[in-house]
Rosetta silent file (secondary structure, phi, psi, omega in degrees, C-alpha in Angstrom):
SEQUENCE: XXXXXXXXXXXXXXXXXXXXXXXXXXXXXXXXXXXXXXXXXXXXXXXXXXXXXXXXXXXXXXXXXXXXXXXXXXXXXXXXXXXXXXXXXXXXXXXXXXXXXXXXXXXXXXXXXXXXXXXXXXXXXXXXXXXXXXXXXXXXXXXXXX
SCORE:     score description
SCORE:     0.000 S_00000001
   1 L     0.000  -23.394 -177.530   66.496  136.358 -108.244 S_00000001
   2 L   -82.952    2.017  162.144   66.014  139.094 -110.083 S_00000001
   3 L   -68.424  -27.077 -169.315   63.829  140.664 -107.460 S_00000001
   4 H   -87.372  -42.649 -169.144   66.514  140.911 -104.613 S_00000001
   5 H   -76.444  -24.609  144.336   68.670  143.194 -107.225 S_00000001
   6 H   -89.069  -15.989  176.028   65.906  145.911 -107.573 S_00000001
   7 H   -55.003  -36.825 -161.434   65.391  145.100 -104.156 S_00000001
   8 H   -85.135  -48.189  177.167   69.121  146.221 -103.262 S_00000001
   9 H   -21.316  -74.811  168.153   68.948  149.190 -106.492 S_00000001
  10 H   -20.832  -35.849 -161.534   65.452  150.358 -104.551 S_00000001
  11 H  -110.179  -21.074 -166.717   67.901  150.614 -101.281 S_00000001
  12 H   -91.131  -26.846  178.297   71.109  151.727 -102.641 S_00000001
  13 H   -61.950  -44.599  152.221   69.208  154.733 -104.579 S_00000001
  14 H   -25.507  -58.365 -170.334   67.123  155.447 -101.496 S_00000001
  15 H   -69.879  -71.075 -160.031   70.618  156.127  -99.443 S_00000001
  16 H   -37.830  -46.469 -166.940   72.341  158.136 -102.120 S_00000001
  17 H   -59.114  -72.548  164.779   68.871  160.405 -102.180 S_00000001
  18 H   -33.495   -6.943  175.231   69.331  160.576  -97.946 S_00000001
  19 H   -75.707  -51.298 -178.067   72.550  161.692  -98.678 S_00000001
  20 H  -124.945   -7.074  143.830   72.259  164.428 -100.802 S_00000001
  21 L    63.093   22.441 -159.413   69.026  165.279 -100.340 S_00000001
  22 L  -119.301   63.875 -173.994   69.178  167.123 -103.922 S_00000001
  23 L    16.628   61.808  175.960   65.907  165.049 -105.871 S_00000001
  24 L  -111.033  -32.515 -172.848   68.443  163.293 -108.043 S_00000001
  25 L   -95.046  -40.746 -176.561   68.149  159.729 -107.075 S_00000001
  26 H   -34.396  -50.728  169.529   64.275  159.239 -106.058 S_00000001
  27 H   -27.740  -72.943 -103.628   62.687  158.719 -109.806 S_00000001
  28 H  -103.311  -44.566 -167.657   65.228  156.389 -110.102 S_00000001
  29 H   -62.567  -56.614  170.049   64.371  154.592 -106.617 S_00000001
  30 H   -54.098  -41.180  167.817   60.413  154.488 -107.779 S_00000001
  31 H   -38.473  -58.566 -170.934   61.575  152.666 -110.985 S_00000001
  32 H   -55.504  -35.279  176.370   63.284  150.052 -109.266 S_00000001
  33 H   -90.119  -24.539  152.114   60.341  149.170 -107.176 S_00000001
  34 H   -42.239  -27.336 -157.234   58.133  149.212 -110.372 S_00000001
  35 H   -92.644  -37.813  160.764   60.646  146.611 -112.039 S_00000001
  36 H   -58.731  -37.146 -179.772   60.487  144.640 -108.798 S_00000001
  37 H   -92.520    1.794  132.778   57.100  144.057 -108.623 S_00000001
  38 H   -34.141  -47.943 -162.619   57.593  143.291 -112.535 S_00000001
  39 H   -58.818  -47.343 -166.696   60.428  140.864 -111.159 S_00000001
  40 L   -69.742  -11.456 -148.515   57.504  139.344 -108.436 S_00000001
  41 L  -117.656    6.062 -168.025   54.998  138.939 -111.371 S_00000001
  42 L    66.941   23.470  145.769   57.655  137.066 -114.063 S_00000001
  43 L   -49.065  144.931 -168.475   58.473  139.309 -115.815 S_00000001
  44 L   -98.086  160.732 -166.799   61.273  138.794 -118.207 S_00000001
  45 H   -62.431   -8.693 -170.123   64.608  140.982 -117.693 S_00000001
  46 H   -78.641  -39.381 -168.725   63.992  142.962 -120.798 S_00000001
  47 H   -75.111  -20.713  157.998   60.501  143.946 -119.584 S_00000001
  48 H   -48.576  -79.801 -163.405   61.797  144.802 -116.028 S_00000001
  49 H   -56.253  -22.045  145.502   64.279  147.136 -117.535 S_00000001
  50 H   -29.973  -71.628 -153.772   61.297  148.726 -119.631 S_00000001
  51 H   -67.638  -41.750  165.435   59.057  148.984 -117.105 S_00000001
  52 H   -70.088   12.868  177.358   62.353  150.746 -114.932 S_00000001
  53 H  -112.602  -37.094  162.804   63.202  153.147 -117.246 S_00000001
  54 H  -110.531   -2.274  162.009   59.920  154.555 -117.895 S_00000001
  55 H   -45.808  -61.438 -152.531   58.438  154.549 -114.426 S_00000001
  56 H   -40.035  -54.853 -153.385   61.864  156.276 -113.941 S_00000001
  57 H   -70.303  -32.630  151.086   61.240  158.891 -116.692 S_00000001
  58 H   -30.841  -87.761  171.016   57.581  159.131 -115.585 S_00000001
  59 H   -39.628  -44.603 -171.509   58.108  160.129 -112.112 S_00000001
  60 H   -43.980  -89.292 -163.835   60.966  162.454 -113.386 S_00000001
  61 H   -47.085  -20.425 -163.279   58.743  164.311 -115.409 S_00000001
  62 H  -143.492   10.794  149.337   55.339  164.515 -113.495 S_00000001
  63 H  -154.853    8.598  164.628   56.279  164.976 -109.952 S_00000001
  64 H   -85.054  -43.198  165.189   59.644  166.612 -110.025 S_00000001
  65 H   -45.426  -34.620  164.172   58.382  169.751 -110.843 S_00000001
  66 H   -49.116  -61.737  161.164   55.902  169.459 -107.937 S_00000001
  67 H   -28.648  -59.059  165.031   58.847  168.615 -105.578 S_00000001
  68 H   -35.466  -54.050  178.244   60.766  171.506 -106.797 S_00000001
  69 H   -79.065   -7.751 -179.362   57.815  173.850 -106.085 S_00000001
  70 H  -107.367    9.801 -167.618   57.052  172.785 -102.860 S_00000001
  71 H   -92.795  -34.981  166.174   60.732  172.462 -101.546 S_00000001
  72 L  -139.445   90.778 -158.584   61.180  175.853 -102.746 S_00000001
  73 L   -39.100   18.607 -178.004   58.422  178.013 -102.587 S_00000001
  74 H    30.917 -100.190 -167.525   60.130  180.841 -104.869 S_00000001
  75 H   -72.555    4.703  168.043   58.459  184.326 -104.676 S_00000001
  76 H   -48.490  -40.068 -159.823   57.584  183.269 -100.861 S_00000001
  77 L   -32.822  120.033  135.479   61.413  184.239 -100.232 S_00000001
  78 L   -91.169  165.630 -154.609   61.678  187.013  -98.490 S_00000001
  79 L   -93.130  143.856 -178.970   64.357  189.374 -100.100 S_00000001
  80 L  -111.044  153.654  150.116   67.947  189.035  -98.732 S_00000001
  81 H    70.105 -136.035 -177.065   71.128  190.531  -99.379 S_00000001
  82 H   -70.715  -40.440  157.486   71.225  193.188 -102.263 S_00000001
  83 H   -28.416  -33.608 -133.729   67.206  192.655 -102.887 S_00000001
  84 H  -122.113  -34.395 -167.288   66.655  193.831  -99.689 S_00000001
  85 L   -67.820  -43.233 -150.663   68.788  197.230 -100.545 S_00000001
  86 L   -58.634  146.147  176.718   66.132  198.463 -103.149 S_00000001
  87 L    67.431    6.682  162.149   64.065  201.477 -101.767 S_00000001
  88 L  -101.632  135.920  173.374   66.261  202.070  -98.744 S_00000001
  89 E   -61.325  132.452  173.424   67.875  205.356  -97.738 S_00000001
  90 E  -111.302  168.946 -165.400   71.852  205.609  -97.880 S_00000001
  91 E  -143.800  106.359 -160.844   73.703  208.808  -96.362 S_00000001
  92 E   -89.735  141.752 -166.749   75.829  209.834  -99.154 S_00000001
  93 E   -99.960  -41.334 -172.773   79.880  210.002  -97.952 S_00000001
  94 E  -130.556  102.012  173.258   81.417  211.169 -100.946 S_00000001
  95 E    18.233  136.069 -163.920   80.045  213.364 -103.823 S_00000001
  96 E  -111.496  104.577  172.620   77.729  211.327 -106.014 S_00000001
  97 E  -164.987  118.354 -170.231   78.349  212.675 -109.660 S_00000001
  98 L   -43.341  -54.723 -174.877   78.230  210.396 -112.919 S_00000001
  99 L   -61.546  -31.518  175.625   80.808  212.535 -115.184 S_00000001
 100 L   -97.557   25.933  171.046   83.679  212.375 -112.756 S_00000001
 101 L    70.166    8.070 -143.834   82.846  209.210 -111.822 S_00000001
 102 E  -141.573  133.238 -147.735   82.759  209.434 -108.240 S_00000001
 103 E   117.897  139.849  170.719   80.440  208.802 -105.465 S_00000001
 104 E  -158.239  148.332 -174.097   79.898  206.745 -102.439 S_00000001
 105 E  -151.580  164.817 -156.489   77.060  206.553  -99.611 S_00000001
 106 E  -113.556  151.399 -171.714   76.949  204.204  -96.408 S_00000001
 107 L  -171.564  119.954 -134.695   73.919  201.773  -95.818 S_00000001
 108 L    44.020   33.703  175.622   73.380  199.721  -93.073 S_00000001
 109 L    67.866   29.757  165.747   76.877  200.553  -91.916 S_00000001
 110 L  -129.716  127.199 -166.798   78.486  199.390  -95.120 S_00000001
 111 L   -77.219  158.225 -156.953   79.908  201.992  -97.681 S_00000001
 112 L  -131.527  154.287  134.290   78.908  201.737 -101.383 S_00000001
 113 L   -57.262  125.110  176.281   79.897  202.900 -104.802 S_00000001
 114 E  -101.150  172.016  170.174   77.097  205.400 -105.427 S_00000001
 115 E  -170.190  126.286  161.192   75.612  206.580 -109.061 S_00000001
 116 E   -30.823  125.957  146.238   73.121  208.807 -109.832 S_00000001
 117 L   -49.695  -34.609  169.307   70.015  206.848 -111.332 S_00000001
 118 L   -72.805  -23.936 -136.975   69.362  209.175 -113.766 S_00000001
 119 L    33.707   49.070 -173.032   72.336  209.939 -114.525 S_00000001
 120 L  -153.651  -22.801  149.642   72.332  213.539 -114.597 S_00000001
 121 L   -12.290  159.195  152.458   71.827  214.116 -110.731 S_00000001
 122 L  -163.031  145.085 -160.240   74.503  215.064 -108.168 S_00000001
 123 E  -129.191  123.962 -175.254   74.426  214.458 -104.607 S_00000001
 124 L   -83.920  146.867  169.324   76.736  216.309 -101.844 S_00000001
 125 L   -45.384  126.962  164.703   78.087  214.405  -98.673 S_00000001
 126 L    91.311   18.635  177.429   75.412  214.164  -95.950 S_00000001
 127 L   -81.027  150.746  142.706   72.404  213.979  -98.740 S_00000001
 128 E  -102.984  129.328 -176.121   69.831  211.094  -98.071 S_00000001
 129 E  -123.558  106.079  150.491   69.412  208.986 -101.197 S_00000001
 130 E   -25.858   99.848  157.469   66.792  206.595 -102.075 S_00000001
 131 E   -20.447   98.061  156.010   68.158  202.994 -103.155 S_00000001
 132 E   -80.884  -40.433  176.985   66.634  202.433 -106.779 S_00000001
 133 E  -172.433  157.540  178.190   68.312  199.476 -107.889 S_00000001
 134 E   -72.923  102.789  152.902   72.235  197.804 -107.868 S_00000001
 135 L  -131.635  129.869 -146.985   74.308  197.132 -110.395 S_00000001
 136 L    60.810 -106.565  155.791   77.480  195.269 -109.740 S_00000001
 137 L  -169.534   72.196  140.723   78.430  196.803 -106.805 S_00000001
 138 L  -123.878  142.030  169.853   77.178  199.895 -107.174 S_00000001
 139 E   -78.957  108.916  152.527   74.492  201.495 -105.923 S_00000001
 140 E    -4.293   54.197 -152.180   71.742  203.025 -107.911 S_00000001
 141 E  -128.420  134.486  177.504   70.430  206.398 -105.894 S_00000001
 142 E  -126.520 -169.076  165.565   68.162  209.399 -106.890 S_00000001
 143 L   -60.036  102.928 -170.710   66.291  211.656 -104.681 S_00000001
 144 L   -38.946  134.837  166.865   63.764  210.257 -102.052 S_00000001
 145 L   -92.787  145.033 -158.708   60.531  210.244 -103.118 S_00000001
 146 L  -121.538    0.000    0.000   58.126  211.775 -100.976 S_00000001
């Protein structure tokens, strides 16, 4: 009898994983059919619940990272968003200059907080500025390198 209730675990873990799709439930799903075919072989309930706990921890440990990497293939990415800013020219709008604080430059048709990279630069409206790098949301900009 104790076979149909890893049978049903094995099924109810299985859904929640189709569900959510987030590798939380599978491990758990591979236990249960370890503990069943414990269950098929007479096993007693303590050794079922052994044998599901370290299958469980077993898969967990030794094929979720594999899962991870191939579900998300990391530096594959191409870069999005603000990633995607670094090393592109803005068209500076408003006076770029660290001590007063002040600067802005449009990029891809969205206007920016600008800053000197260096900090010691200063850039007049209607400069082209090399992206270097973001922070917060401001933009980073020195002189294109040529």
């Amino acid at each position: 009898m104790a076979a149909v209730y890893w049978l049903i675990a094995f099924v109810v873990l299985v859904g929640i994983e189709a569900a959510t799709m987030a590798l939380t439930t599978i491990w758990f799903a591979g236990g249960a059919i370890a503990a069943f075919i414990a269950a098929l072989t007479g096993a007693g309930v303590e050794v079922q619940l052994v044998i599901f706990a370290a299958a469980s921890f077993i898969l967990l440990l030794f094929t979720r990272p594999l899962a991870a990497r191939l579900l998300k293939p990391g530096e594959r990415r191409s870069r999005t968003n603000v990633d995607s800013l670094m090393g592109k020219y803005a068209k500076v709008t408003e006076t770029v200059d660290n001590d007063l604080g002040t600067g802005a430059a449009v990029v891809g048709g969205q206007e920016w907080t600008a800053r000197a990279f260096d900090g010691e630069s200063r850039f007049l409206p209607g400069e082209q500025v090399e992206i270097r790098a973001v922070e917060g949301v401001k933009l980073m900009v020195s002189r294109i390198q040529k």
